[in-house]
C-alpha positions as CSV (number, residue, x, y, z in Angstrom):
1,X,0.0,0.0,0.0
2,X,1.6,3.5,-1.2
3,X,1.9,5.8,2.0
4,X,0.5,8.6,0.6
5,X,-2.9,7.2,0.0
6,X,-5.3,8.6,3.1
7,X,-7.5,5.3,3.1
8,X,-5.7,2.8,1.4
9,X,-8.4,1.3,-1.0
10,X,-7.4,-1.7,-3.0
11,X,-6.9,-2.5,-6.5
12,X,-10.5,-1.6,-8.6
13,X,-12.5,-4.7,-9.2
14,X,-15.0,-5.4,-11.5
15,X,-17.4,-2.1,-11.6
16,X,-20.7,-4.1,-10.9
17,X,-23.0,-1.7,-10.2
18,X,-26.5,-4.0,-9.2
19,X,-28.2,-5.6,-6.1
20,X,-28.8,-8.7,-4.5
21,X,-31.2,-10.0,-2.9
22,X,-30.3,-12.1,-0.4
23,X,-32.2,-14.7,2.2
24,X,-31.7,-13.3,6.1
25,X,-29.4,-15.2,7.3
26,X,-28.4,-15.6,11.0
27,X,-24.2,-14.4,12.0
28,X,-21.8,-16.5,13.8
29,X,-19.8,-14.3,16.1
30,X,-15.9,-15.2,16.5
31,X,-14.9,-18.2,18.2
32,X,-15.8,-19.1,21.4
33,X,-19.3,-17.5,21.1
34,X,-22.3,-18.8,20.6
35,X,-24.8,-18.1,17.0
36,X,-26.9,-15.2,17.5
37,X,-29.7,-15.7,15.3
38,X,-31.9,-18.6,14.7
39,X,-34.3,-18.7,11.3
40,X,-37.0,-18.1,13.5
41,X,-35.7,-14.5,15.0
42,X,-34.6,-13.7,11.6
43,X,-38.6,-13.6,11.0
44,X,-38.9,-11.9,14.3
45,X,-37.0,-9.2,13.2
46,X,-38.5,-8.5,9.9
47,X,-41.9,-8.1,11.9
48,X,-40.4,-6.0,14.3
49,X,-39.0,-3.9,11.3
50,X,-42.4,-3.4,9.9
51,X,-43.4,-1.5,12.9
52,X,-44.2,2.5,12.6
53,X,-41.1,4.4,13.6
54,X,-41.4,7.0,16.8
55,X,-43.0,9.6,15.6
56,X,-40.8,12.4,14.5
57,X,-38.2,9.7,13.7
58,X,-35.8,10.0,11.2
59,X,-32.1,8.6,10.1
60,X,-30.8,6.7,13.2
61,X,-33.8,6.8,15.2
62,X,-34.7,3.9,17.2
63,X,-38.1,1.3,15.8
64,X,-38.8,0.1,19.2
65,X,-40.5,-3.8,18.7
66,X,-41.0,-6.4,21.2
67,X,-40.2,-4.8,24.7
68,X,-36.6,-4.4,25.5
69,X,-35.9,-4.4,21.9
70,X,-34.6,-1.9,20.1
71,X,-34.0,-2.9,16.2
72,X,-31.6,-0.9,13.3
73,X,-30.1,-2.0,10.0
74,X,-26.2,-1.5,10.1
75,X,-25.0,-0.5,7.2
76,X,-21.1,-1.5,6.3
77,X,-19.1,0.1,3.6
78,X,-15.8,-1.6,2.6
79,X,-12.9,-1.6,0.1
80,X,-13.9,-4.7,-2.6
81,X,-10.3,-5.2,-4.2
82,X,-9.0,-8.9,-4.2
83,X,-12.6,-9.8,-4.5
84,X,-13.0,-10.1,-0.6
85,X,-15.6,-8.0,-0.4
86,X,-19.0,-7.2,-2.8
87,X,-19.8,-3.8,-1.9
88,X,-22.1,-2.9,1.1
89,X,-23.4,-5.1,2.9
90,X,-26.8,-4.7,5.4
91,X,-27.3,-6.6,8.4
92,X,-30.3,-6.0,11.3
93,X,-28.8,-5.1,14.7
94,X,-31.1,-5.8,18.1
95,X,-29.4,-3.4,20.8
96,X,-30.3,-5.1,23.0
97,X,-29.1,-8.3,22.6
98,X,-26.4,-7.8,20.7
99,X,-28.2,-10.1,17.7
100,X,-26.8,-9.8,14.4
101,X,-28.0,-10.8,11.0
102,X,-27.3,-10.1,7.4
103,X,-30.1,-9.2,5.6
104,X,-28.8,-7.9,1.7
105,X,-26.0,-6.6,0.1
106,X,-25.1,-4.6,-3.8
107,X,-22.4,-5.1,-5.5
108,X,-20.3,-1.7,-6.0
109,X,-17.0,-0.9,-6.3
110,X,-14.7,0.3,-3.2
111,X,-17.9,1.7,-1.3
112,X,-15.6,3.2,1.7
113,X,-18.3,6.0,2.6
114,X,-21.7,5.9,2.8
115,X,-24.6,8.5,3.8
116,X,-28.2,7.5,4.3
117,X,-31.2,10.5,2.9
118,X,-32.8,12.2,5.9
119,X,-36.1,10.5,4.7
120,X,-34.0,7.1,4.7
121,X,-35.2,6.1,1.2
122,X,-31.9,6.1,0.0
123,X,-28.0,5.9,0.3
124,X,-24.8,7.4,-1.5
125,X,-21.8,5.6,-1.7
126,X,-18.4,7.1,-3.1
127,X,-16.7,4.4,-5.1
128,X,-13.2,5.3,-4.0
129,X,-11.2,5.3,-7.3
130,X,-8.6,5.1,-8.7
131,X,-6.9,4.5,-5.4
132,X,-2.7,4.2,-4.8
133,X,-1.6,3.0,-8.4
134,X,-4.3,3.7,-10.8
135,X,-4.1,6.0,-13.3
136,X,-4.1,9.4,-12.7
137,X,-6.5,10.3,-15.4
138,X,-9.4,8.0,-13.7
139,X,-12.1,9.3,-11.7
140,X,-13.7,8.1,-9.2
141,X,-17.5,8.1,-8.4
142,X,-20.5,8.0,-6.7
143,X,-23.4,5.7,-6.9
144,X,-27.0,5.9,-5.7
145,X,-29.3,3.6,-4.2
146,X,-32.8,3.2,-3.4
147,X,-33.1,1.4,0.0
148,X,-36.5,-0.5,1.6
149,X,-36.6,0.2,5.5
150,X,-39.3,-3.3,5.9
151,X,-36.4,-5.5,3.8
152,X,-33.2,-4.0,3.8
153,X,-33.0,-4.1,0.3
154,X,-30.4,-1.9,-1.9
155,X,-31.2,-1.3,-5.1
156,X,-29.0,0.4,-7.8
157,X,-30.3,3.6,-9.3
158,X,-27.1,5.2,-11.1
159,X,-23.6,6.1,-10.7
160,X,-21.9,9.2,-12.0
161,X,-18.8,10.6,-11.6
162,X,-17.2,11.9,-8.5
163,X,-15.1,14.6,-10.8
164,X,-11.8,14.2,-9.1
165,X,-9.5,11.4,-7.4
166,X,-10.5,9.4,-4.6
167,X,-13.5,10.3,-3.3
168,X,-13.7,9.4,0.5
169,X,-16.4,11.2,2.1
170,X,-20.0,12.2,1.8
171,X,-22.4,15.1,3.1
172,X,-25.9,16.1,2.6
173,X,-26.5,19.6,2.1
174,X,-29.1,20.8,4.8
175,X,-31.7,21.3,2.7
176,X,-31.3,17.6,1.1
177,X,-31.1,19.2,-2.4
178,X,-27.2,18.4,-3.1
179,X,-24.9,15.8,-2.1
180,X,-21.4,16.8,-1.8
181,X,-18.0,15.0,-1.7
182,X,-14.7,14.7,-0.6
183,X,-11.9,14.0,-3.1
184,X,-8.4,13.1,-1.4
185,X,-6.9,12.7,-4.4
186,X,-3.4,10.6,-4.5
187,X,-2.4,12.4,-7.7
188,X,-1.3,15.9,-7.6
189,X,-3.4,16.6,-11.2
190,X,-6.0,17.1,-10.6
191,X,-5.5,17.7,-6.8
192,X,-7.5,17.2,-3.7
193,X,-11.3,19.3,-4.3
194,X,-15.0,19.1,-3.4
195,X,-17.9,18.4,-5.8
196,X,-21.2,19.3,-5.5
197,X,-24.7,17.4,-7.0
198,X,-27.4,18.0,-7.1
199,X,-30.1,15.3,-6.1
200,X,-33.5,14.3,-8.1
201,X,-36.6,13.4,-5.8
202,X,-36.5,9.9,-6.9
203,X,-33.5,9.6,-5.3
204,X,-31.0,9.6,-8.0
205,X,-27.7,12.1,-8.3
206,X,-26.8,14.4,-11.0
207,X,-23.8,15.5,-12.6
208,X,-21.9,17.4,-11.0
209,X,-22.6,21.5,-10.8
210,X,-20.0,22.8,-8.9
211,X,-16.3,21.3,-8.1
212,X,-14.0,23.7,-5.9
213,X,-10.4,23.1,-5.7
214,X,-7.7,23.9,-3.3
215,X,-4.0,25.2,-3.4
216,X,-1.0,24.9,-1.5
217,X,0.6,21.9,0.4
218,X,2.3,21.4,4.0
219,X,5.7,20.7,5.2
220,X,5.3,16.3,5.2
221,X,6.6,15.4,2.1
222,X,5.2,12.2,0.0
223,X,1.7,13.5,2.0
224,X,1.7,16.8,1.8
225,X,3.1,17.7,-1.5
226,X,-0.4,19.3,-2.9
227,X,-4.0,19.5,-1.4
228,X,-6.0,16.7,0.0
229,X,-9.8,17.5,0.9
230,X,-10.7,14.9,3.4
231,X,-14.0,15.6,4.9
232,X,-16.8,18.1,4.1
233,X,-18.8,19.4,6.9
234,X,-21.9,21.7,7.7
235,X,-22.7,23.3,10.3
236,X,-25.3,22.4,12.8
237,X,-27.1,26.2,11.5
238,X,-26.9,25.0,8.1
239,X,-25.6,28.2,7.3
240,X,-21.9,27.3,6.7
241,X,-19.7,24.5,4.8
242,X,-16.4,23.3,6.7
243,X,-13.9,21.4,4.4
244,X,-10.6,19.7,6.3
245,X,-7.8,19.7,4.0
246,X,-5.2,17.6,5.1
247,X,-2.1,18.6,2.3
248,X,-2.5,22.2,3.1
249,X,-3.5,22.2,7.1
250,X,-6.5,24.1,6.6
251,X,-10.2,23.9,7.7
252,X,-11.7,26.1,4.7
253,X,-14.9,27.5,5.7
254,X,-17.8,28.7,2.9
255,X,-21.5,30.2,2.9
256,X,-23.9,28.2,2.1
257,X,-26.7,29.9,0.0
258,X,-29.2,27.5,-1.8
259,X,-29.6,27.8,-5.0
260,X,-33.4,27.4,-6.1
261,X,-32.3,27.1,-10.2
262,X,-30.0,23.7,-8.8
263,X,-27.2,25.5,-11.8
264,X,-24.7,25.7,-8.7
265,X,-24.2,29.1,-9.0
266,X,-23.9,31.1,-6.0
267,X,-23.9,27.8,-3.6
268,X,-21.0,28.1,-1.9
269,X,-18.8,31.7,-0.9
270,X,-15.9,31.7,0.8
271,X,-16.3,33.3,4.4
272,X,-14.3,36.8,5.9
273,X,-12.1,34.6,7.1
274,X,-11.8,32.1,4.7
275,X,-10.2,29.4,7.0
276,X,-9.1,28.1,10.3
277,X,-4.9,27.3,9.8
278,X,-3.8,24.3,11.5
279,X,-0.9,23.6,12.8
280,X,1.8,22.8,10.3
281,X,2.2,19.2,9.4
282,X,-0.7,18.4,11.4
283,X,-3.0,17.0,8.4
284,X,-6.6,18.0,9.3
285,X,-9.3,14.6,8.8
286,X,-12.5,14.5,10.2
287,X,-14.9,17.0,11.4
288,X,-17.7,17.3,14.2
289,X,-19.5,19.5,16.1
290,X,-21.6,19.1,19.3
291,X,-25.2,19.4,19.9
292,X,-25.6,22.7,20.8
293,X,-23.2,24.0,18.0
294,X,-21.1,25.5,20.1
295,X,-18.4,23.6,19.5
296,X,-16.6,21.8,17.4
297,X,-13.7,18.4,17.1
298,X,-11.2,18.0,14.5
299,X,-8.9,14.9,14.1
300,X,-5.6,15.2,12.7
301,X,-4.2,12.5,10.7
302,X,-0.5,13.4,10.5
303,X,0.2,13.8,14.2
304,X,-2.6,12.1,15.7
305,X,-4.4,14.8,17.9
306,X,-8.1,15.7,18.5
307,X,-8.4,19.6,18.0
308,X,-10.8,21.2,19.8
309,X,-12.6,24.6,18.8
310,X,-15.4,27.2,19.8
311,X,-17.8,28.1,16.9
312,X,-19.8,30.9,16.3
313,X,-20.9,32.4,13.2
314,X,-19.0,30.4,10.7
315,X,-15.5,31.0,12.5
316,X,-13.7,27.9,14.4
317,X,-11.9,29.1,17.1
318,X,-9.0,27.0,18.3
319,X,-9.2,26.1,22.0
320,X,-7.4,22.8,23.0
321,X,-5.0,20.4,21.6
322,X,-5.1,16.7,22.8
323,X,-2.4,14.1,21.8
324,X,-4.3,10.5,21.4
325,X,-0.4,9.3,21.3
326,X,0.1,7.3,24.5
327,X,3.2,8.3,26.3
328,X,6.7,6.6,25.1
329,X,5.0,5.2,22.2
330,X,7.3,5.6,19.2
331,X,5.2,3.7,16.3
332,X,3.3,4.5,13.3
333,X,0.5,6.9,13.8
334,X,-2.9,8.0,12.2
335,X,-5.7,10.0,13.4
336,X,-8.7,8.7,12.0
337,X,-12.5,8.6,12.4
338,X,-14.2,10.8,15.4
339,X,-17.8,10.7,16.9
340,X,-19.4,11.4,20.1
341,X,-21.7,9.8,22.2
342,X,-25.3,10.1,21.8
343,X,-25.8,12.1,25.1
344,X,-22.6,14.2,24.1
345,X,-20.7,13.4,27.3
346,X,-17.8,11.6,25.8
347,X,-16.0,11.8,22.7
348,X,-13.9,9.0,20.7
349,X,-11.8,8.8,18.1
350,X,-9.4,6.7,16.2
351,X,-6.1,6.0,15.6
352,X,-4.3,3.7,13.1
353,X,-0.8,3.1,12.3
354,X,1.1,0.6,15.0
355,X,-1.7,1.5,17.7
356,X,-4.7,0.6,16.5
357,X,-6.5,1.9,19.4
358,X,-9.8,3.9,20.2
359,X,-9.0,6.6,22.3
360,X,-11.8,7.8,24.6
361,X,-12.1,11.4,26.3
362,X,-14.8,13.0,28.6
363,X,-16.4,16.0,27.5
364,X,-16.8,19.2,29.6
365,X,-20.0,20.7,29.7
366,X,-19.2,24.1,30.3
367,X,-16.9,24.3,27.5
368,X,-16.2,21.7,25.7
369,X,-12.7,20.7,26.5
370,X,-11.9,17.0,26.6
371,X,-10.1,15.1,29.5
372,X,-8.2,11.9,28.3
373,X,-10.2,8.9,29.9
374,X,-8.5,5.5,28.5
375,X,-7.2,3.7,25.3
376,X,-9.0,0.5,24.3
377,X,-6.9,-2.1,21.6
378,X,-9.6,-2.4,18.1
379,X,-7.6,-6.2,18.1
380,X,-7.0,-5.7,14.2
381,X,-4.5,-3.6,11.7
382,X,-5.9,-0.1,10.7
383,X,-8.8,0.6,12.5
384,X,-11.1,3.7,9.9
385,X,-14.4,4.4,10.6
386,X,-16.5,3.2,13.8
387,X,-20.2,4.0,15.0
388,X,-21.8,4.1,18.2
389,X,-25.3,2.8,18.0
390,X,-27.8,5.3,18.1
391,X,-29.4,4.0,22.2
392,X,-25.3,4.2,23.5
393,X,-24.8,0.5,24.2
394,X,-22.4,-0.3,21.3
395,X,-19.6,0.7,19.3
396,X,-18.4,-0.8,16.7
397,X,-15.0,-0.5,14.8
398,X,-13.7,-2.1,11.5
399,X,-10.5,-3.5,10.9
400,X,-9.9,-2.8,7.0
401,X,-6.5,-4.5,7.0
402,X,-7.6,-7.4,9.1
403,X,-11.2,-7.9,7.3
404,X,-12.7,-7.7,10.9
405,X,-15.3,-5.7,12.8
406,X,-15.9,-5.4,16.7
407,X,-18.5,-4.7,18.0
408,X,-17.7,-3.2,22.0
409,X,-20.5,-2.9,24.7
410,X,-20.6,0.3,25.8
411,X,-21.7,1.5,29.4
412,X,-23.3,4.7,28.7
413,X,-22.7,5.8,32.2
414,X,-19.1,5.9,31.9
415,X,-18.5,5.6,28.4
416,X,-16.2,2.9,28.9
417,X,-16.3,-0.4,26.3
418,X,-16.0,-3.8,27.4
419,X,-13.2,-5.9,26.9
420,X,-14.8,-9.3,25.4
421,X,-16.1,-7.8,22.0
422,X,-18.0,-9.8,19.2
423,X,-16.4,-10.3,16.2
424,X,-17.6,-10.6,13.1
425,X,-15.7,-11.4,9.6
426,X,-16.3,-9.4,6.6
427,X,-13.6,-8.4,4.2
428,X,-12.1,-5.0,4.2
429,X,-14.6,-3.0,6.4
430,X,-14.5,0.8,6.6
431,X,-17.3,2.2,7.3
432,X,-20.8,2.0,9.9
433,X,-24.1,3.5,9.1
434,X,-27.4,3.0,11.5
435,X,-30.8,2.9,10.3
436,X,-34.4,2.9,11.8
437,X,-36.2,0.0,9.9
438,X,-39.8,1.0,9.1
């Protein structure tokens, strides 16, 4: 795998671009534990899915079924070079119980980010091309599908491209009329940008209408030779666009004004202040803010920190730096993935290289700064993406290198995860998306 590359996709494979169908099908944990899922709670659960949601629910809201039960379909994105994986793959989670069982999967290629439509009729997937040693002059893409909340069925709508290099990231605009992406971008032509496009209400994605690129680069040669947009964020007002470019150590902010024509004209301004800098060699990843928008988190791949901001008005604000390096270690590094806990009292985040750890901090109240609670091992190589359930009693992690996901009870009082996680196998895992069935 080249270094440079931010997520290390593998090799293209065959573009299929369809869905199967596929017979529930109950999910043997790892060794040593017992199968989760009879034929007969496979059936249970597709009753329980066929419940109304909560009113007022929406993506990641819980369909509460029998009582004591509350049901979601997990969808994982994954890298499918080497023919280990087919694309995304949906299984039906009980929080409760920690049962597990897949449900469906569509073949697409490299599918390492996903997003799921507010009204959770459908989902975007980039297809993360052309990756470490592809040609330069390859784009990659992104592909939408229509999804059934009663079956958990994907179903291919159309794929167009991502109009730049290795697309790695996906947002919704606020409105839900444009998705927009992330382009890392291995290859210094055409350079790390955003795209913007604009969505049909049948669910399928447009050309793109706007593509921004950015210039400069930072001190960490071989990753920082030319711009690398890694993540695309908006604010919790809607009123502002955040975009973390790791090759220039910038957090570019832009106004968000919708565009009623959909030409992309107008959609996106750069702000007074145009961006937050980062520290130099620091390499800017993922993006979040809190609940109440007054804050915000920023991982940093390069030196593997959590940055932590105040926000106001479209301007991020610097407050606190926190290392998720543990003390004497002298590996590899990489700052990954970062989410908070559904009550937004702690905050984790990820880090890859030789440590392959989740790092865990509390969350102050009064302002925001985190406190360093403990480190917990993701037992596999190169841990990217991980979710916490949307009820606080799991997290789970994937293990792209090791073709393994775990999935951690958490305690939601103390945030801390057990140490005797399930495992399950599935090959090159990146990426975790929740789902209310219907």
């Amino acid at each position: 795998m080249h270094p440079s590359h931010p997520c290390g996709a593998n090799s293209p494979a065959s573009m299929l671009q369809d869905a199967r169908p596929m017979r529930v099908r109950p999910i043997a944990w790892a060794k040593g534990v017992a199968l989760m899922l009879s034929l007969a709670a496979a059936q249970s659960f597709a009753q329980t899915a066929t419940m109304p949601a909560t009113p007022g629910a929406a993506s990641g809201a819980a369909t509460t079924g029998a009582p004591g039960k509350e049901v979601y379909d997990l969808l994982i994105g994954t890298y499918t070079g080497g023919g280990k994986s087919e694309g995304i793959y949906v299984y039906r989670f009980d929080t409760a119980s920690g049962e597990l069982s897949r449900i469906a999967s569509a073949q697409t290629v490299n599918p390492s980010y996903l997003v799921v439509s507010r009204d959770r009729n459908y989902v975007y997937a980039v297809n993360e091309l052309p990756g470490d040693n592809g040609p330069a002059t390859q784009r990659g893409g992104v592909s939408a599908f229509r999804f059934d909340r009663a079956t958990g069925q994907l179903s291919f709508l159309n794929r167009v491209s991502s109009d730049g290099n290795d697309p790695c990231y996906l947002a919704l605009s606020p409105d839900g009329k444009y998705l927009l992406t992330a382009n890392y971008s291995v290859a210094s032509n055409p350079g790390g940008s955003f795209a913007v496009f604009p969505l049909s209400s049948d669910g399928h994605v447009g050309n793109s209408v706007l593509t921004v690129h950015h210039e400069g680069g930072g001190p960490v040669k071989g990753r920082q030779d030319n711009s690398h947009v890694h993540s695309t964020v908006f604010s919790p007002d809607g009123k502002y666009l955040f975009a973390q470019d790791l090759g220039v150590d910038k957090v570019f902010a832009y106004r968000y004004t919708p565009d009623p024509s959909a030409s992309g004209r107008g959609l996106f301004g750069p702000t007074e202040g145009r961006y937050a800098l980062i520290k130099p060699g620091s390499g800017p990843r993922h993006l979040i803010f809190d609940a109440g928008g007054r804050h915000a988190y920023l991982t940093t791949e390069l030196n593997a920190s959590v940055l932590v901001f105040d926000y106001r008005d479209g301007k991020l604000t610097q407050v606190q730096t926190n290392s998720m390096i543990a003390p004497g270690f002298r590996g590899k590094i990489g700052g990954g993935a970062i989410h908070m806990s559904p009550d937004g009292r702690f905050l984790y985040a990820t880090n890859r290289g030789d440590a392959n750890e989740i790092v865990q901090f509390s969350v102050d109240p009064k302002n925001g700064h985190l406190k360093y609670v403990k480190r917990y091992p993701t037992l596999g190589k190169t841990p990217r993406e991980f979710a916490i359930d949307p009820t606080g009693r799991w997290l789970i992690v994937g293990n792209q290198e090791s073709d393994s996901a775990y999935f951690f009870r958490r305690d939601p009082q103390t945030g801390e995860l057990a140490s005797d996680p399930k495992q399950l196998s599935i090959g090159s895992p990146v990426d975790f998306k929740f789902v209310s069935p219907s």
